[in-house]
PDB file of N, CA, C, O and CB in Angstrom:
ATOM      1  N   UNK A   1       0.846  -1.181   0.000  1.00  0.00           N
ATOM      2  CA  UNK A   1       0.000   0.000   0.000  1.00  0.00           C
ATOM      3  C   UNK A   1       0.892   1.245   0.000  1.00  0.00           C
ATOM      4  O   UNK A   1       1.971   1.307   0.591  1.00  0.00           O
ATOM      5  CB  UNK A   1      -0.963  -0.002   1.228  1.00  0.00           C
ATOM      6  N   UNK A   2       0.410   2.108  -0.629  1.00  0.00           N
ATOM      7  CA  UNK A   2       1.446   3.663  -0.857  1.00  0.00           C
ATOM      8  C   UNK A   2       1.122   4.399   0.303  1.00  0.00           C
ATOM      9  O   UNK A   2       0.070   4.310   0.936  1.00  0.00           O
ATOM     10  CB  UNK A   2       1.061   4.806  -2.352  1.00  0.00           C
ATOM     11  N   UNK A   3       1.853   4.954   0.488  1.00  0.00           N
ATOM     12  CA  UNK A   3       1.317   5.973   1.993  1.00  0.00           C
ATOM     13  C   UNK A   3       0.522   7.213   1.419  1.00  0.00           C
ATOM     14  O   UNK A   3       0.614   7.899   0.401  1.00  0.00           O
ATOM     15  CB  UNK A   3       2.870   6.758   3.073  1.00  0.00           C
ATOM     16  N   UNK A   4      -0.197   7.195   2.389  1.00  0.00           N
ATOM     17  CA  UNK A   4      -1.391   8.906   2.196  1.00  0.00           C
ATOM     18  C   UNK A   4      -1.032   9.796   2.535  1.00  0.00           C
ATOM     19  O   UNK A   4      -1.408   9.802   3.707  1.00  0.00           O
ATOM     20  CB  UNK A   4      -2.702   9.201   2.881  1.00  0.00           C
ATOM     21  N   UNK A   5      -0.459  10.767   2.347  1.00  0.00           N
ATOM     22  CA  UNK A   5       0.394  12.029   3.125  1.00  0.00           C
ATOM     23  C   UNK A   5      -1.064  12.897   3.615  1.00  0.00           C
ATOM     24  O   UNK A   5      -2.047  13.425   3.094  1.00  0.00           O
ATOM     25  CB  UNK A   5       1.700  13.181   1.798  1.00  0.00           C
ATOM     26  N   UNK A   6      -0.614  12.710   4.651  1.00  0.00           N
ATOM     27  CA  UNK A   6      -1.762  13.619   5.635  1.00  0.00           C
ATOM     28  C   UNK A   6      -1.719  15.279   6.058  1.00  0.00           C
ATOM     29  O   UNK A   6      -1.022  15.751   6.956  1.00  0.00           O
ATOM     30  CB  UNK A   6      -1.710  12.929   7.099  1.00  0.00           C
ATOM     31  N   UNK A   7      -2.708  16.077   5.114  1.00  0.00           N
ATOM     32  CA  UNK A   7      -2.911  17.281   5.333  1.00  0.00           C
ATOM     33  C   UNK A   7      -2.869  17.809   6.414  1.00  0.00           C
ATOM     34  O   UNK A   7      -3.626  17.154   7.130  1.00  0.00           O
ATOM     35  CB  UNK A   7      -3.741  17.546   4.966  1.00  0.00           C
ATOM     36  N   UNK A   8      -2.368  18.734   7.061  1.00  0.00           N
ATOM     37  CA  UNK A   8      -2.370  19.753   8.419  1.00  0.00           C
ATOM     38  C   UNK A   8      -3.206  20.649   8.935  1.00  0.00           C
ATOM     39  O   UNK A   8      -2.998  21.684   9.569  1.00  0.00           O
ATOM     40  CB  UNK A   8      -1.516  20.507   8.417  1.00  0.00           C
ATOM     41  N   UNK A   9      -4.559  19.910   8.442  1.00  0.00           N
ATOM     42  CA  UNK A   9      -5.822  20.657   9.658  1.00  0.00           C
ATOM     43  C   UNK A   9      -5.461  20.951  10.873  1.00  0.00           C
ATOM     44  O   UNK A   9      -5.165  22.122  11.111  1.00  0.00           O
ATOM     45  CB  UNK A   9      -7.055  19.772  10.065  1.00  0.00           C
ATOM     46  N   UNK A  10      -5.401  19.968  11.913  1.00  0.00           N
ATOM     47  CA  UNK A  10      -5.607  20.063  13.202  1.00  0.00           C
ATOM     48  C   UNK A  10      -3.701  19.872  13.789  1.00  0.00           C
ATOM     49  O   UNK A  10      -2.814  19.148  13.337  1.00  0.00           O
ATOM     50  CB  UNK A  10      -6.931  18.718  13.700  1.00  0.00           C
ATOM     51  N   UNK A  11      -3.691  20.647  14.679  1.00  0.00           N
ATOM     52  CA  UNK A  11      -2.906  19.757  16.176  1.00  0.00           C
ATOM     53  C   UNK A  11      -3.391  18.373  16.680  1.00  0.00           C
ATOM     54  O   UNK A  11      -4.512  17.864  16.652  1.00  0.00           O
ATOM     55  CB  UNK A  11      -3.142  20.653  17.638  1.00  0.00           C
ATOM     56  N   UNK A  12      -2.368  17.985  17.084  1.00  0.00           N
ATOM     57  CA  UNK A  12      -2.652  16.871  17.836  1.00  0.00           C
ATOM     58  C   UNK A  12      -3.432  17.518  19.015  1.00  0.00           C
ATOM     59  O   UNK A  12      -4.433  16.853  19.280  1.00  0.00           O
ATOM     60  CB  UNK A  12      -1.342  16.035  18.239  1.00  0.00           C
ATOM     61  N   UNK A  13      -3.303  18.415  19.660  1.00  0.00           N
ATOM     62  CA  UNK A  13      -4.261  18.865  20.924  1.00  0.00           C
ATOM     63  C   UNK A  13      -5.742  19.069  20.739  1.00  0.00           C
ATOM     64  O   UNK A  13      -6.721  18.976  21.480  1.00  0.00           O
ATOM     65  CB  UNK A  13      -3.804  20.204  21.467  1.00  0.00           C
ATOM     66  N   UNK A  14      -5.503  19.445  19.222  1.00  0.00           N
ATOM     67  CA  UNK A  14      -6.968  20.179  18.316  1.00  0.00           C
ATOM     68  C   UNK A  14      -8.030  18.378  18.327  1.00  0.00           C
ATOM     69  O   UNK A  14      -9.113  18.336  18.910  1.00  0.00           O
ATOM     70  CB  UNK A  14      -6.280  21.001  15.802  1.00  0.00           C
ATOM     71  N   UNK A  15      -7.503  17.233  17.674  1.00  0.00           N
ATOM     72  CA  UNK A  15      -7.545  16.335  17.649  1.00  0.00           C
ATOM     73  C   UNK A  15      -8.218  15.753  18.979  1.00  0.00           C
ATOM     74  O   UNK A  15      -9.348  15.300  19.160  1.00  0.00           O
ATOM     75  CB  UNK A  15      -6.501  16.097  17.253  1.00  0.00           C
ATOM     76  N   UNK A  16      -7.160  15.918  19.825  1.00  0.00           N
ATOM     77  CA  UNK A  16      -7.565  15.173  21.434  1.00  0.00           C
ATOM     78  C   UNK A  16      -8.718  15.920  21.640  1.00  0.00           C
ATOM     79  O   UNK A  16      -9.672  15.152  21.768  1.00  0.00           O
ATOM     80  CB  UNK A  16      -6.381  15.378  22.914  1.00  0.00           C
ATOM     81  N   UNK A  17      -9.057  17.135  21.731  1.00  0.00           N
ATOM     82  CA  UNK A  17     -10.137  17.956  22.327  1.00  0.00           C
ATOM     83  C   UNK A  17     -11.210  17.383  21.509  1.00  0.00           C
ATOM     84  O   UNK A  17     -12.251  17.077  22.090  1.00  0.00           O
ATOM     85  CB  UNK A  17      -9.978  19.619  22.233  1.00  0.00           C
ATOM     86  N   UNK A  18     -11.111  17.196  20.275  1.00  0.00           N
ATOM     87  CA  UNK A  18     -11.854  16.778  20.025  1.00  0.00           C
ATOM     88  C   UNK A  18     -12.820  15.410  19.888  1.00  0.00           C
ATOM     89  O   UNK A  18     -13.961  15.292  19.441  1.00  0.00           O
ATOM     90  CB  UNK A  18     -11.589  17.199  19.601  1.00  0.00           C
ATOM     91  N   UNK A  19     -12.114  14.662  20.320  1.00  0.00           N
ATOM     92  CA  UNK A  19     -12.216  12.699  20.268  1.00  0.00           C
ATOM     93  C   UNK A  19     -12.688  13.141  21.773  1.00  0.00           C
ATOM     94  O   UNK A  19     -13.681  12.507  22.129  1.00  0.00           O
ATOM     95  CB  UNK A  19     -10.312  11.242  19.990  1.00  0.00           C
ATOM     96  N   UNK A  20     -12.186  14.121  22.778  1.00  0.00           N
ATOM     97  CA  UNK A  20     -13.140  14.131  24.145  1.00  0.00           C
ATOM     98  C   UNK A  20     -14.454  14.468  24.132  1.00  0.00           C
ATOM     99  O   UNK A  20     -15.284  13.870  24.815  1.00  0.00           O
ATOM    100  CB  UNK A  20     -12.704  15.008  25.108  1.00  0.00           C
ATOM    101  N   UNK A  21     -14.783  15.616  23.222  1.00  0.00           N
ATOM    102  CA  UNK A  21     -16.056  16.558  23.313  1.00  0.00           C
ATOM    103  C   UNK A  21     -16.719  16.299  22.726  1.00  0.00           C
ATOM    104  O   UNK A  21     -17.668  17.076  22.611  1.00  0.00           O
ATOM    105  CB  UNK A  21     -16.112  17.704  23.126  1.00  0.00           C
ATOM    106  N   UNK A  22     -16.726  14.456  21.558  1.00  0.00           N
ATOM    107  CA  UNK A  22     -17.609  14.106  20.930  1.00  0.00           C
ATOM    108  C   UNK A  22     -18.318  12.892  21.593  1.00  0.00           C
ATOM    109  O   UNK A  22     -17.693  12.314  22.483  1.00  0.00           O
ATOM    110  CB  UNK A  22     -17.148  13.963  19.735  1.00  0.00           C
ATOM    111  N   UNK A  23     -19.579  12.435  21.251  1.00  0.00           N
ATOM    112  CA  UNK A  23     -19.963  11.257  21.804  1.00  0.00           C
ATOM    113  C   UNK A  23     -20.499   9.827  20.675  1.00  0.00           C
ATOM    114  O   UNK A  23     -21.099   8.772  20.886  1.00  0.00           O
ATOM    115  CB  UNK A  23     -21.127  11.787  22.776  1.00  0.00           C
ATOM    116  N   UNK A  24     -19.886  10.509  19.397  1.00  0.00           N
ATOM    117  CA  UNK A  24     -19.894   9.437  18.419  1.00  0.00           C
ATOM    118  C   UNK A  24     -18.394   8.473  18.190  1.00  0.00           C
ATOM    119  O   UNK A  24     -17.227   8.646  17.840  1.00  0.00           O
ATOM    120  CB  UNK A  24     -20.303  10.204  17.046  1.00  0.00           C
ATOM    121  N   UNK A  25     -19.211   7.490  18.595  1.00  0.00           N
ATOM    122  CA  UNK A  25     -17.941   6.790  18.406  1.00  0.00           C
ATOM    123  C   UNK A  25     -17.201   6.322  16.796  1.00  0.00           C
ATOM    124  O   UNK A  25     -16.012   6.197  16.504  1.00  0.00           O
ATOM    125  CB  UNK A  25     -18.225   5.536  19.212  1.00  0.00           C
ATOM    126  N   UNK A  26     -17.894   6.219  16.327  1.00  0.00           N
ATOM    127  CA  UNK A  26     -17.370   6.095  14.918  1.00  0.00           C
ATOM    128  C   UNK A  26     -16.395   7.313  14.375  1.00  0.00           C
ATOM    129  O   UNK A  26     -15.336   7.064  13.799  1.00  0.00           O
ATOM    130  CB  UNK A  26     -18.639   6.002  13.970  1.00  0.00           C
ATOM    131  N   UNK A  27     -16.859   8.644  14.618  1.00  0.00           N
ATOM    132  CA  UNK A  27     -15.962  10.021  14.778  1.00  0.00           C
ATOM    133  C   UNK A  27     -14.747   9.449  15.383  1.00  0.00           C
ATOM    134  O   UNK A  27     -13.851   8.817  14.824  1.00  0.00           O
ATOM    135  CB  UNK A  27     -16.648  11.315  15.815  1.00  0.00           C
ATOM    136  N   UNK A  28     -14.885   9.822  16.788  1.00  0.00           N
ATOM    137  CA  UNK A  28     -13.616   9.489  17.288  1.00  0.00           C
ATOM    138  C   UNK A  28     -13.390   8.391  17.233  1.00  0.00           C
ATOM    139  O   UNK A  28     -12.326   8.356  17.851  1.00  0.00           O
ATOM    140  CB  UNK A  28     -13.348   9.787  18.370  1.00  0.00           C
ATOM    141  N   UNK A  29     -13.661   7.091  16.851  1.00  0.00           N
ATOM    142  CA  UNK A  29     -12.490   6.155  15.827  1.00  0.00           C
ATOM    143  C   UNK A  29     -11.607   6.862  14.721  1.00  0.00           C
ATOM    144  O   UNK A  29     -10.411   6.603  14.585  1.00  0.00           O
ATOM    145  CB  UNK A  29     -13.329   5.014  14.879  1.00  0.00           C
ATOM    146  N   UNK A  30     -12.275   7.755  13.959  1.00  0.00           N
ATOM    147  CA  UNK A  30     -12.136   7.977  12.609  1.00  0.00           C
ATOM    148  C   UNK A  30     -10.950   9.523  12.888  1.00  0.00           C
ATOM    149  O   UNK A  30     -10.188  10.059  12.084  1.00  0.00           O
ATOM    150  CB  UNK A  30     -13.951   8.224  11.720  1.00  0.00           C
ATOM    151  N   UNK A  31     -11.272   9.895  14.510  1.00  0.00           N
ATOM    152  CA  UNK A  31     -10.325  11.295  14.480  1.00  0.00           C
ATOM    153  C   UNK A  31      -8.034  10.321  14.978  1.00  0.00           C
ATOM    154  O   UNK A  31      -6.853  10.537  14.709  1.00  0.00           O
ATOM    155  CB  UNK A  31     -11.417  12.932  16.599  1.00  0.00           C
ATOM    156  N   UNK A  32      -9.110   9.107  15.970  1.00  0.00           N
ATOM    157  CA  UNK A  32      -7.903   8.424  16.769  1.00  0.00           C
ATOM    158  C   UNK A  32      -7.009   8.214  15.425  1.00  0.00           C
ATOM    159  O   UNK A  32      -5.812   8.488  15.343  1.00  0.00           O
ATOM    160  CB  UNK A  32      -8.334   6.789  17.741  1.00  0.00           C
ATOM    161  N   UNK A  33      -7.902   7.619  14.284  1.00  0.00           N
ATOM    162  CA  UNK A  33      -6.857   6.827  13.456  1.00  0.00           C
ATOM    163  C   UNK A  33      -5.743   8.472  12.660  1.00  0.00           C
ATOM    164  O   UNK A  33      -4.590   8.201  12.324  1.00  0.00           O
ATOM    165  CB  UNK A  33      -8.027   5.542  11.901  1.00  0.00           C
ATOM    166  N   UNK A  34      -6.069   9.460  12.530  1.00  0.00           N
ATOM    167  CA  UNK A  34      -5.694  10.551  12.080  1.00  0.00           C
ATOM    168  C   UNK A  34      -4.906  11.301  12.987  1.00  0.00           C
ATOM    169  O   UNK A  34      -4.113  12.047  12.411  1.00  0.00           O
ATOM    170  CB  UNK A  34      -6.680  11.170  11.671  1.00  0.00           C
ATOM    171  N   UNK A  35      -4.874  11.339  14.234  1.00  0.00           N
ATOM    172  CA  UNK A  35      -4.170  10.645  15.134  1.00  0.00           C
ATOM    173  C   UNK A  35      -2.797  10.086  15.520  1.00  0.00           C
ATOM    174  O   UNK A  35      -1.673  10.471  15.844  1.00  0.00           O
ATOM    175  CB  UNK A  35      -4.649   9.991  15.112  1.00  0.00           C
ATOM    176  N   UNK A  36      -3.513   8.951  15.305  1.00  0.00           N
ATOM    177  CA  UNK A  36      -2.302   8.253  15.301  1.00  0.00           C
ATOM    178  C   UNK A  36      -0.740   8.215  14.213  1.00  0.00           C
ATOM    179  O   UNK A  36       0.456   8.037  14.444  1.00  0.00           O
ATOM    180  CB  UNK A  36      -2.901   7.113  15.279  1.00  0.00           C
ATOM    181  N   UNK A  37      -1.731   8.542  12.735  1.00  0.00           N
ATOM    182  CA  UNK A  37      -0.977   8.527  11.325  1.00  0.00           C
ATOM    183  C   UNK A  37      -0.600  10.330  11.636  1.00  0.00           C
ATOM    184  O   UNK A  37       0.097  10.800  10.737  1.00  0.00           O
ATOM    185  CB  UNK A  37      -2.232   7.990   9.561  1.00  0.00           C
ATOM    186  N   UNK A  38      -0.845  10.992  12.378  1.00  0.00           N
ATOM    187  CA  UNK A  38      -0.175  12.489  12.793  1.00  0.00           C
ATOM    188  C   UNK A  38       0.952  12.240  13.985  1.00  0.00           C
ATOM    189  O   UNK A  38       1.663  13.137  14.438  1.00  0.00           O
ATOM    190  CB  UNK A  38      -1.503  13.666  13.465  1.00  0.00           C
ATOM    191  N   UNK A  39       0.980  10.945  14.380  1.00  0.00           N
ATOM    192  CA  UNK A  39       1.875  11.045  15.843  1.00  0.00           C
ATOM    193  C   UNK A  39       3.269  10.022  14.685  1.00  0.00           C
ATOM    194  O   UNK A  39       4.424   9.910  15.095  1.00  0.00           O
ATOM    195  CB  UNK A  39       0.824   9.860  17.915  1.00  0.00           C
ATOM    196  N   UNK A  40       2.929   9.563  13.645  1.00  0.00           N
ATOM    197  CA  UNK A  40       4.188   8.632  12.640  1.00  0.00           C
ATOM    198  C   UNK A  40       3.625   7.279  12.596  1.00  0.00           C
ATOM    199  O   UNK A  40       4.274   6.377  12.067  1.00  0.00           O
ATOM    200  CB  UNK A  40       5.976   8.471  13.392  1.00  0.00           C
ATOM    201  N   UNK A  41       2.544   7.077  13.076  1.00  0.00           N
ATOM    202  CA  UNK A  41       2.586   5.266  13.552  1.00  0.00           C
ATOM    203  C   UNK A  41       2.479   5.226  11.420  1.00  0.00           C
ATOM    204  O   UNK A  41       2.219   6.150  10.649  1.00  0.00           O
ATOM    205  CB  UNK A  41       0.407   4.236  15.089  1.00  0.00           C
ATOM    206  N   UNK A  42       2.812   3.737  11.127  1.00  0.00           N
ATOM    207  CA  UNK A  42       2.542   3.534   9.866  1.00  0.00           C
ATOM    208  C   UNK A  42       0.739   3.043   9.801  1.00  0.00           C
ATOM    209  O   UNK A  42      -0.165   2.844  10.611  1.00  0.00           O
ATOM    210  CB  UNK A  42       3.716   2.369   9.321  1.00  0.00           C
ATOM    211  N   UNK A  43       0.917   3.015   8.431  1.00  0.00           N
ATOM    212  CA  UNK A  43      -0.801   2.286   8.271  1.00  0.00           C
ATOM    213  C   UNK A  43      -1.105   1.039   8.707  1.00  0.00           C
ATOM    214  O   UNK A  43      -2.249   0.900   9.139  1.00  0.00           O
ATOM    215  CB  UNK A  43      -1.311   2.081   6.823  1.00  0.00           C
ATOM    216  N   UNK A  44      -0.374   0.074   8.710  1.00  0.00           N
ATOM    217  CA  UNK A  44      -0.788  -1.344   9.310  1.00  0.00           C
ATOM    218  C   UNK A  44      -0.425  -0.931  10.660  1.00  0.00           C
ATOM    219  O   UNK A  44      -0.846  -1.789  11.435  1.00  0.00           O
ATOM    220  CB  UNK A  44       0.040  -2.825   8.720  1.00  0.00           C
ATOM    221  N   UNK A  45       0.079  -0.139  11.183  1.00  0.00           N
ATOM    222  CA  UNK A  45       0.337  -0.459  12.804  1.00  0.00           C
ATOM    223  C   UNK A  45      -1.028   0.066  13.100  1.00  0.00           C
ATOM    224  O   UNK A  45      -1.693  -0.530  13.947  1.00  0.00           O
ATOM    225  CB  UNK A  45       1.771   0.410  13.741  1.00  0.00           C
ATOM    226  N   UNK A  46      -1.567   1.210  12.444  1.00  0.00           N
ATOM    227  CA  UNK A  46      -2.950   2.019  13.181  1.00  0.00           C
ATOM    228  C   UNK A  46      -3.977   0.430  12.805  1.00  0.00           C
ATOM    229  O   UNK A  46      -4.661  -0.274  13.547  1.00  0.00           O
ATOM    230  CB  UNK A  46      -3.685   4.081  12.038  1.00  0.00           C
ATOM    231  N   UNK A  47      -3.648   0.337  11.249  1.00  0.00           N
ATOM    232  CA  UNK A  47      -4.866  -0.335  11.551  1.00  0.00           C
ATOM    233  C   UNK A  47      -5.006  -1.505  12.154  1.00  0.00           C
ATOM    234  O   UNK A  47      -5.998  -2.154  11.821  1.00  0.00           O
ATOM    235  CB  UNK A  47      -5.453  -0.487  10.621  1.00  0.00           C
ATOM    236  N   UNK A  48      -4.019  -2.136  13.256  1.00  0.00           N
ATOM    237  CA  UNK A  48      -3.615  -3.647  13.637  1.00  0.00           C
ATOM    238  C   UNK A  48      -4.120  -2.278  14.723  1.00  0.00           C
ATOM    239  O   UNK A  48      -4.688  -1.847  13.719  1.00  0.00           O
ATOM    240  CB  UNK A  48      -1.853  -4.879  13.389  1.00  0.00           C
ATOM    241  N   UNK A  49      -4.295  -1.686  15.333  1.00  0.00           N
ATOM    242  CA  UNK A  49      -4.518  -0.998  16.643  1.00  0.00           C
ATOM    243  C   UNK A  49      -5.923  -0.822  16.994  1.00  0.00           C
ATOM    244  O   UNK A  49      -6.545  -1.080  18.024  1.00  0.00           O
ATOM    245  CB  UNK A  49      -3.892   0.325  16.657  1.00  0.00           C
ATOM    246  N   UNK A  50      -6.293  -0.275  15.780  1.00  0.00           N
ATOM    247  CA  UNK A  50      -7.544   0.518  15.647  1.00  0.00           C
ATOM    248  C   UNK A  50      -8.683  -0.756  15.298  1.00  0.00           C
ATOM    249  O   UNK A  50      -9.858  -0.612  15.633  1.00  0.00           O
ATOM    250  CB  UNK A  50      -7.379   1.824  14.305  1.00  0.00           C
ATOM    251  N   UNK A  51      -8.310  -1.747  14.741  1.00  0.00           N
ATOM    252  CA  UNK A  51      -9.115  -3.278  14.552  1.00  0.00           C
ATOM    253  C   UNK A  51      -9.841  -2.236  13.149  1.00  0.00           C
ATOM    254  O   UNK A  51     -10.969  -1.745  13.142  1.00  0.00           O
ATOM    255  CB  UNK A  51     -10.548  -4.133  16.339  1.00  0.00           C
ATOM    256  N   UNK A  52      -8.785  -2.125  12.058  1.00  0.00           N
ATOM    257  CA  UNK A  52      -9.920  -1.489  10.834  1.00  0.00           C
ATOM    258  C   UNK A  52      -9.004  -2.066   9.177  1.00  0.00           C
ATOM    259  O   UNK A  52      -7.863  -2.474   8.960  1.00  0.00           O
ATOM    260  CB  UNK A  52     -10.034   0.933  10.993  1.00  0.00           C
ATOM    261  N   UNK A  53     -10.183  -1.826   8.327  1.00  0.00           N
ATOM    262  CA  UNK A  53      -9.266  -2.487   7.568  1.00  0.00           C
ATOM    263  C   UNK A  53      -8.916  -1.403   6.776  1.00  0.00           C
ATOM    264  O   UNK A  53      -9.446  -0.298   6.901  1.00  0.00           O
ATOM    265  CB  UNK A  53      -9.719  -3.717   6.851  1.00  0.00           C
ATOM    266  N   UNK A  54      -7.755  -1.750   5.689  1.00  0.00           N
ATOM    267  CA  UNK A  54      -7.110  -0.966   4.965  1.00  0.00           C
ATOM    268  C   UNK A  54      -7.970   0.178   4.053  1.00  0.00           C
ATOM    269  O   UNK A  54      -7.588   1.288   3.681  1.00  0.00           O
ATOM    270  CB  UNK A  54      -6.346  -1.845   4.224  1.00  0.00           C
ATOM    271  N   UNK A  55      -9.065  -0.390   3.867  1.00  0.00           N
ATOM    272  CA  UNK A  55      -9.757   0.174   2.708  1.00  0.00           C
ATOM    273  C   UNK A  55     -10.966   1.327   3.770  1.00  0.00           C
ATOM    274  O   UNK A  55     -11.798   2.042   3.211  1.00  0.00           O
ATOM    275  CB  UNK A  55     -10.624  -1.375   1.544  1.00  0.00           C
ATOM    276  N   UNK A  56     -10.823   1.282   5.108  1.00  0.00           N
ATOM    277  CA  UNK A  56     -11.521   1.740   6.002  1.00  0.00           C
ATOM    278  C   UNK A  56     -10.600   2.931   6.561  1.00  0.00           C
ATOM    279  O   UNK A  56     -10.795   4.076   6.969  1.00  0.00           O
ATOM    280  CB  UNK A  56     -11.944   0.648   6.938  1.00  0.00           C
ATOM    281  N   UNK A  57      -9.654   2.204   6.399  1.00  0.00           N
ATOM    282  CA  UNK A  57      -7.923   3.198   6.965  1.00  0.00           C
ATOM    283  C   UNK A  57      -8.093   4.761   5.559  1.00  0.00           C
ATOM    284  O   UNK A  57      -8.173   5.971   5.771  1.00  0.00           O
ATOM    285  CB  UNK A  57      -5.519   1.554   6.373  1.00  0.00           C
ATOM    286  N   UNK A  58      -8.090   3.984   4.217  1.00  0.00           N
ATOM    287  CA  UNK A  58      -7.783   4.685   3.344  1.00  0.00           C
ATOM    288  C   UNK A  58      -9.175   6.011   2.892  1.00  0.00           C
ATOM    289  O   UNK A  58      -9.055   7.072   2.280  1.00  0.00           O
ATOM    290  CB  UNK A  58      -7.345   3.577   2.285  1.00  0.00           C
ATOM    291  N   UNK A  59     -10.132   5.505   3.366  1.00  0.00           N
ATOM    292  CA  UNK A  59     -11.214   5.987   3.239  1.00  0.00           C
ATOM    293  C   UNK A  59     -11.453   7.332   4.363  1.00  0.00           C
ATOM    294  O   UNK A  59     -11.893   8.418   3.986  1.00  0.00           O
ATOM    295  CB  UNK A  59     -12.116   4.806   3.340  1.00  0.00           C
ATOM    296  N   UNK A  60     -11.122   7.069   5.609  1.00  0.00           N
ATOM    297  CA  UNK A  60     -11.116   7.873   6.535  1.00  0.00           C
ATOM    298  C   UNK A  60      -9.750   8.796   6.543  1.00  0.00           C
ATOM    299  O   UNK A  60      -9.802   9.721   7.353  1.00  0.00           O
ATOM    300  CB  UNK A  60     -11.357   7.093   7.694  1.00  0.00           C
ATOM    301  N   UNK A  61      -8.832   8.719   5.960  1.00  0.00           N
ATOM    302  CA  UNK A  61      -7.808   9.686   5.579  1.00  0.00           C
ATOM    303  C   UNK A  61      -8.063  10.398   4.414  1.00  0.00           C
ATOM    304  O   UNK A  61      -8.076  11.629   4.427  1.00  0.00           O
ATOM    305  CB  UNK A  61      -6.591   9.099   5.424  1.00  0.00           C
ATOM    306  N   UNK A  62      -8.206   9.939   3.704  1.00  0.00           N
ATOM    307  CA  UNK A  62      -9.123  10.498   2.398  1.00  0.00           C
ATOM    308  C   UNK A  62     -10.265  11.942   2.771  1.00  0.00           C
ATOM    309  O   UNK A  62     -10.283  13.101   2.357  1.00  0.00           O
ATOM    310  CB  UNK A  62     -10.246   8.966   1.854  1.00  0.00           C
ATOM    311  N   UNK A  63     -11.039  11.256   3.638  1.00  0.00           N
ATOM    312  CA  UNK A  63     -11.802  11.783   3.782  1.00  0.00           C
ATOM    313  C   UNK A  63     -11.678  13.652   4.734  1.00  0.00           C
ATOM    314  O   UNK A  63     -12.347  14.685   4.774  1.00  0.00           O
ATOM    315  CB  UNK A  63     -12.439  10.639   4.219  1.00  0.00           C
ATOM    316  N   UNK A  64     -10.294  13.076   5.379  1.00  0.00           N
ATOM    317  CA  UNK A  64      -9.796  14.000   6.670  1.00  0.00           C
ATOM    318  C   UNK A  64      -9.400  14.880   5.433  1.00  0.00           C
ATOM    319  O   UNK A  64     -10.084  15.890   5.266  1.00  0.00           O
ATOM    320  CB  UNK A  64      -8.399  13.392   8.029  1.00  0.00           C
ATOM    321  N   UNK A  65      -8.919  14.762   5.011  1.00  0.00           N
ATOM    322  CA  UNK A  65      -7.540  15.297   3.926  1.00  0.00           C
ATOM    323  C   UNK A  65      -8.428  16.463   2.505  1.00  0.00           C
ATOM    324  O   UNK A  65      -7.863  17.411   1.958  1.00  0.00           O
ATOM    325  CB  UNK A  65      -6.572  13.267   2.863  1.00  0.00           C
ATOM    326  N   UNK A  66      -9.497  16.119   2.296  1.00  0.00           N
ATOM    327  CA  UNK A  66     -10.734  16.820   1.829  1.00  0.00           C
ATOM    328  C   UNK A  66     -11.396  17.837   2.648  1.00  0.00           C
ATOM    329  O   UNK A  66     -11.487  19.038   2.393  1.00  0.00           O
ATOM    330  CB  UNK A  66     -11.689  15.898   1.582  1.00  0.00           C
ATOM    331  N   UNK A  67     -11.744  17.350   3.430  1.00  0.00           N
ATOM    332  CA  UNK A  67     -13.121  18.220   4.552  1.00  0.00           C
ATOM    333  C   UNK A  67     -12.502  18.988   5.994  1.00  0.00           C
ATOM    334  O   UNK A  67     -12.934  20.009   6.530  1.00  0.00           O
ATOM    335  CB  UNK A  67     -14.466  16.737   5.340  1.00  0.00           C
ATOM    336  N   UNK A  68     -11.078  17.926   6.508  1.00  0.00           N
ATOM    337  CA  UNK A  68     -10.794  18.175   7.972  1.00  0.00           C
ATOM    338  C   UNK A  68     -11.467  17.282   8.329  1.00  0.00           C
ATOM    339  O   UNK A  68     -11.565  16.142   7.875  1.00  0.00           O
ATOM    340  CB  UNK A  68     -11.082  19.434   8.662  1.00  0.00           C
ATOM    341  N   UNK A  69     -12.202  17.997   9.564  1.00  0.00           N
ATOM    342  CA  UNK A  69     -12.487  17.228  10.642  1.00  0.00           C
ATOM    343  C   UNK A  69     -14.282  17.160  11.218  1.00  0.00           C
ATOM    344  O   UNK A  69     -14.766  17.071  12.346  1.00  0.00           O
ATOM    345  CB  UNK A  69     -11.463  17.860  11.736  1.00  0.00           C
ATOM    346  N   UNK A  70     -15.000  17.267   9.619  1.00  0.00           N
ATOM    347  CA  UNK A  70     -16.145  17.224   9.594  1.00  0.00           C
ATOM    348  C   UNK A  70     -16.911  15.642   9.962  1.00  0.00           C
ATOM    349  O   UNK A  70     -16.570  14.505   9.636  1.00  0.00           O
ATOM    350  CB  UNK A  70     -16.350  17.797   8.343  1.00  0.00           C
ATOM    351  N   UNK A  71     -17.885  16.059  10.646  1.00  0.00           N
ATOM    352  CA  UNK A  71     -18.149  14.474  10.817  1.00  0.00           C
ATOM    353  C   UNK A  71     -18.933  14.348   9.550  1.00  0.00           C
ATOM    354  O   UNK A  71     -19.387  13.255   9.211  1.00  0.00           O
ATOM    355  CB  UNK A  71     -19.058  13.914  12.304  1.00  0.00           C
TER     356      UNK A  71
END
């Protein structure tokens, strides 16, 4: 798999505040994994972490990388 270079919306603090102040969990799955690929982890490590698959990985970065951090 090619790596997704991840756009610079948020801080990691911007991030945390936000995975706290939400109560959807699918969101904050979807903020952790953006996250995590902002803290260096590679894509199979998030997604061996996060229990998601590649095409779920690629979809939700995709998606960050367009909109931010819209649910």
């Amino acid at each position: 798999m090619r790596a997704i270079k991840l756009k610079d919306y948020d801080t990691e603090e911007e991030l945390l505040q936000e995975i706290r102040n939400t109560n959807n969990g699918r969101y904050q799955h979807r903020l952790r994994t953006v996250l995590l690929l902002k803290r260096g982890y590679k894509a199979q490590e998030i997604q061996k972490e996060l229990l998601i698959s590649s095409a779920t990985y690629c979809s939700w970065i995709k998606k960050y990388n367009e909109h931010g951090k819209e649910v």
